[in-house]
C-alpha positions as CSV (number, residue, x, y, z in Angstrom):
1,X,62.8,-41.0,128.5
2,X,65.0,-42.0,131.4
3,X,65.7,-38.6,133.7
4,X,68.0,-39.4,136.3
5,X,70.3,-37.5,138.2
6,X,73.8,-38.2,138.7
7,X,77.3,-37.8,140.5
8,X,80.0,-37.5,137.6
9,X,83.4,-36.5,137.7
10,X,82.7,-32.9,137.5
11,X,80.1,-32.4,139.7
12,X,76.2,-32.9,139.7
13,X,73.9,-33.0,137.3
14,X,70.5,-33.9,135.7
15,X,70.9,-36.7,132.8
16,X,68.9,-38.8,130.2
17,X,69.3,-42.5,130.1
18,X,69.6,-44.3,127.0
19,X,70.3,-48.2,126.1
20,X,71.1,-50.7,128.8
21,X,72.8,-53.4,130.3
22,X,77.4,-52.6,129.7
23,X,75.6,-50.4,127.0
24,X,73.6,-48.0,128.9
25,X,74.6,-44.0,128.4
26,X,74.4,-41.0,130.5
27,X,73.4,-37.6,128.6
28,X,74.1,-34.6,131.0
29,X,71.5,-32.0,130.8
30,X,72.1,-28.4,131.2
31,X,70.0,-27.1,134.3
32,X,66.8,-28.8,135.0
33,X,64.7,-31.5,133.5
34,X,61.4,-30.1,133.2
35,X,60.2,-29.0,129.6
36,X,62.2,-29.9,127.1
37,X,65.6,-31.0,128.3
38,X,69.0,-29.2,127.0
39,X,71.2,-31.3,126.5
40,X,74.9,-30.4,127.1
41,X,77.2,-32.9,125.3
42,X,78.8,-34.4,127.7
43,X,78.2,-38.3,127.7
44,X,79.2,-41.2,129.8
45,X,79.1,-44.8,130.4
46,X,76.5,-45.3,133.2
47,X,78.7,-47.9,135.1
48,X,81.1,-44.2,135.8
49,X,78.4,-42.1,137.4
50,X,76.5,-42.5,140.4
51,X,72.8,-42.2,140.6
52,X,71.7,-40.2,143.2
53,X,67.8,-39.5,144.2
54,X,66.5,-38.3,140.4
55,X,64.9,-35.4,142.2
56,X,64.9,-33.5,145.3
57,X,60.9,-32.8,145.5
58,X,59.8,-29.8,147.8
59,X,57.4,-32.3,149.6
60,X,56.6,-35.6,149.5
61,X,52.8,-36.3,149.8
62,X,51.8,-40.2,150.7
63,X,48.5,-42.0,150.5
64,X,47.9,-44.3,153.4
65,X,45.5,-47.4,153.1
66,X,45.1,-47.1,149.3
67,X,45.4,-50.8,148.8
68,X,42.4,-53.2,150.2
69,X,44.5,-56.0,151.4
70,X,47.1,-54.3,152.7
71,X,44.6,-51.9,154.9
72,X,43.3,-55.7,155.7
73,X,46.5,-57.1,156.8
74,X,46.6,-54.2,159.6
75,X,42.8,-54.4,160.8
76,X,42.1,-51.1,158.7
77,X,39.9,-50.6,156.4
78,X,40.2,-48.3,152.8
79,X,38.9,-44.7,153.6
80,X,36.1,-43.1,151.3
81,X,39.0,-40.6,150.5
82,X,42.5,-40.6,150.3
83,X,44.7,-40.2,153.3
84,X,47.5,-38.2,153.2
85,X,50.3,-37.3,155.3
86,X,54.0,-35.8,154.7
87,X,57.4,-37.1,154.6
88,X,60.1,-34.5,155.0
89,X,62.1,-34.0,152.0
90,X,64.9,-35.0,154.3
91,X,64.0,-38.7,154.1
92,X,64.6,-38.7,150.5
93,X,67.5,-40.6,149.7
94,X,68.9,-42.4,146.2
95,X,69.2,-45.7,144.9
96,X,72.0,-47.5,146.9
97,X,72.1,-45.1,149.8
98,X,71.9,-46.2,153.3
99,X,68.4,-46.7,154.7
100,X,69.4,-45.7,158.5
101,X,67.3,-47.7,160.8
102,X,67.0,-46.2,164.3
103,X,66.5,-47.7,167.6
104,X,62.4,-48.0,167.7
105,X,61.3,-51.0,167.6
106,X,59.7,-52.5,164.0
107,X,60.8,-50.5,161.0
108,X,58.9,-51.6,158.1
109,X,59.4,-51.2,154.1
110,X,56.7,-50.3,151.8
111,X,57.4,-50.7,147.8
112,X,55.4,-48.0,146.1
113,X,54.8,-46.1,143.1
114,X,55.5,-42.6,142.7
115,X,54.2,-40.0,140.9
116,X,56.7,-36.8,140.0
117,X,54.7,-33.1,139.0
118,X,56.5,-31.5,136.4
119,X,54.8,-28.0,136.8
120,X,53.4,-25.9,139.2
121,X,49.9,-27.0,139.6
122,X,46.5,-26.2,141.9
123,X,43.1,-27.8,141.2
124,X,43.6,-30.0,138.4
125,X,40.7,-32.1,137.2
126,X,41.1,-35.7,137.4
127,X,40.8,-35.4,133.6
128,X,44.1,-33.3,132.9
129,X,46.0,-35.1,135.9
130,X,48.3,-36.9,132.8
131,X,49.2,-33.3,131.5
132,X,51.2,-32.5,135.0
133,X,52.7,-35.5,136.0
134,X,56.9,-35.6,134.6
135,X,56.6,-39.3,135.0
136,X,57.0,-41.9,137.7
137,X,59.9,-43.6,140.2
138,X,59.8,-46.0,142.7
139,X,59.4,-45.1,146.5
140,X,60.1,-47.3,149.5
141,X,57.9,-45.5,152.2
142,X,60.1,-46.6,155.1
143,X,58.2,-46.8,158.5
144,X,58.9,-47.0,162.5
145,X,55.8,-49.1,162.7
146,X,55.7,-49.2,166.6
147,X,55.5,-45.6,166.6
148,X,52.8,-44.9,164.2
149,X,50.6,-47.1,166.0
150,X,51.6,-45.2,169.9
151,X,51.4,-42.1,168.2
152,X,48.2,-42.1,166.4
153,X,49.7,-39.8,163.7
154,X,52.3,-40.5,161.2
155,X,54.6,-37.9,161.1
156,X,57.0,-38.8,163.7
157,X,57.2,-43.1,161.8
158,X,57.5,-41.8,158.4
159,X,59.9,-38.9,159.0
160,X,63.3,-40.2,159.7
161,X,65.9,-39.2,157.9
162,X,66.6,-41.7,155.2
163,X,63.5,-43.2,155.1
164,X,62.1,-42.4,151.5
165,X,64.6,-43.7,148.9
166,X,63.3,-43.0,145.4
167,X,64.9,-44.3,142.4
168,X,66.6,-45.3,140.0
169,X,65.2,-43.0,137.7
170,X,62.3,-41.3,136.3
171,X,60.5,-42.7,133.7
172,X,58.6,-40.2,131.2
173,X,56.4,-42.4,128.9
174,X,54.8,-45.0,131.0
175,X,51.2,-46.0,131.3
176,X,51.4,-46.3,135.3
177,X,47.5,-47.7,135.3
178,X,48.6,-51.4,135.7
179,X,51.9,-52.5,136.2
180,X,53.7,-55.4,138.8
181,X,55.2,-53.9,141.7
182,X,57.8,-56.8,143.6
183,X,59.5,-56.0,146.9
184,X,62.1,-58.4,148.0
185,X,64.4,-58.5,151.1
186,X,67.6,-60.1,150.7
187,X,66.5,-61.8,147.4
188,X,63.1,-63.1,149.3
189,X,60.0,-62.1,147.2
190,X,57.7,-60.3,150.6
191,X,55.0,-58.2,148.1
192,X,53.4,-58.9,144.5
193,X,51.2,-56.6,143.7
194,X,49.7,-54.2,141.0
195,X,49.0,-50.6,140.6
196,X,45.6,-51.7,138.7
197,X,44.7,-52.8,142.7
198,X,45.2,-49.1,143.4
199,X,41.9,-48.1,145.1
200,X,41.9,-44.4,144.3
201,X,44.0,-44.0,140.8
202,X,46.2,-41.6,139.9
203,X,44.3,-38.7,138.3
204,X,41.9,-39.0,141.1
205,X,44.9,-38.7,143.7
206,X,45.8,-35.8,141.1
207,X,42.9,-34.4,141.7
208,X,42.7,-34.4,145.4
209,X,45.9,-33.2,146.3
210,X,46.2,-30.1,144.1
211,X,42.9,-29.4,145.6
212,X,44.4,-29.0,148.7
213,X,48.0,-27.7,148.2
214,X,49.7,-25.9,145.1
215,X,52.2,-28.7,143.8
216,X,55.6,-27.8,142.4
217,X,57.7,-29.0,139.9
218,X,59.1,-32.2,141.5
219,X,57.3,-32.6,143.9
220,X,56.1,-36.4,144.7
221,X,52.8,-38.6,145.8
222,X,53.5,-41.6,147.0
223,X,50.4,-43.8,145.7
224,X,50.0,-46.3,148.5
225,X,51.8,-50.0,149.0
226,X,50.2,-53.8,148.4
227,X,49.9,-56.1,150.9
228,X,53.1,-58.3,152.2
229,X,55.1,-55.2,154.2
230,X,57.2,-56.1,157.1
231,X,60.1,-55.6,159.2
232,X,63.3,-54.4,157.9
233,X,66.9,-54.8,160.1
234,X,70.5,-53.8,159.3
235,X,72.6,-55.8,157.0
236,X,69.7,-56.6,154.9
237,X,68.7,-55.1,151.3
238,X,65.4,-54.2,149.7
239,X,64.7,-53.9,146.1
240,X,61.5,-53.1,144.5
241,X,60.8,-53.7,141.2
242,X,58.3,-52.2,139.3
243,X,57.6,-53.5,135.3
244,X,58.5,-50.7,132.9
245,X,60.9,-48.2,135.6
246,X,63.2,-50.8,137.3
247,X,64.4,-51.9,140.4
248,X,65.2,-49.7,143.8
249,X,67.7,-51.2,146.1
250,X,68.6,-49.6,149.5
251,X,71.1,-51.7,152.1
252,X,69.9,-51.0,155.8
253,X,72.4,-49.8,158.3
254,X,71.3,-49.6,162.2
255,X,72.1,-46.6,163.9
């Protein structure tokens, strides 16, 4: 299943997406997405809604370094476990929504996989991980890159406003272990990579995190990006693709 959630003409709402292409169709669902979805009746064409972020996570957790090459291309090496920091939930934005680039030097994007809890969770094996996860989106894990590096610490460069579009949608039944992940600026292909390159997988990230903080229902880990990131300026537009969800696209606006 496709959960998205969308602007329609009477408000907000949660919503399955089925077919695609001109044929593609937007199911509302009464409340939430989480268990097994009630579905309302209400129907439309997808080209008359507007997809907005497909959820609005209580935190979004990120794992730095988690691909070898690109923890090459910076002089860093992979660390013997994962690295975390926080983005705000105010960075979250949808698909098609303004990234707004501030006045500090290199702002970079970084395509990513993201995985979405669909339950309240603490200390889950790596073996049960599958059991929690609602399914997985795209992430662009926006960065002030001259920043992180004067700062030493991330949360300042990764927590602008507007700097974690996730999107289109989420997709339910996906085997996340090995799938292409493409970001492209303006139509120019800048990372190829794979999720099977992922150093520490998903159950094990899982693992880790709800072994540190309870997760709620929503809630997102970002699992890391390939090699190939680089600067981003207004006027341009990034789309990341990953095989089996879709393709993100944000425009860049400079503020």
């Amino acid at each position: 299943m496709r959960l998205a959630r969308i602007a329609h003409p009477g408000g907000v709402a949660f919503a399955s997406i089925e077919g695609d292409g001109d044929d593609a169709q937007v199911l509302e669902i009464a409340e939430h997405p989480f268990g097994q979805p009630n579905f309302t009746g209400k129907r439309w064409p997808l080209a008359d809604v507007r997809l907005l972020a497909p959820i609005l996570p209580s935190k979004v957790i990120a794992v730095g370094r988690n691909y070898a090459k690109h923890a090459a291309e910076f002089g860093n090496e992979v660390p013997s476990a994962p690295m975390l920091f926080l983005k705000p939930s105010t960075t979250v934005i949808g698909p098609h929504a303004a990234i707004r680039r501030p006045d500090v030097g290199r702002v970079d994007f970084e395509g990513e996989l993201a995985i979405v809890i669909g339950q309240p969770v603490k200390n889950v094996p790596a073996a049960r991980a599958a059991s929690v996860i609602l399914g997985y989106t795209i992430a662009n894990d926006v960065s002030a890159r001259d920043l992180q590096k004067a700062d030493g610490q991330w949360g300042r460069a990764k927590g602008f406003d507007t700097f974690c579009p996730i999107g289109p949608w989420i997709e339910t039944s996906l085997d996340a272990s090995d799938l292409a992940l493409r970001t492209e600026v303006d139509g120019e292909l800048k990372q190829d990579g794979r999720t099977s390159d992922l150093v520490h997988k998903i159950p094990e990230l899982v693992e880790f995190v709800s072994g540190i903080m309870t997760l709620l229902p929503g809630d997102i880990i970002l699992t890391g990006t390939p090699e190939g990131v680089g600067p981003i300026e207004g006027g341009q537009s990034v789309s990341i693709t990953i095989d089996g969800i879709g393709t993100l696209t944000n425009p860049v606006e400079n503020v």
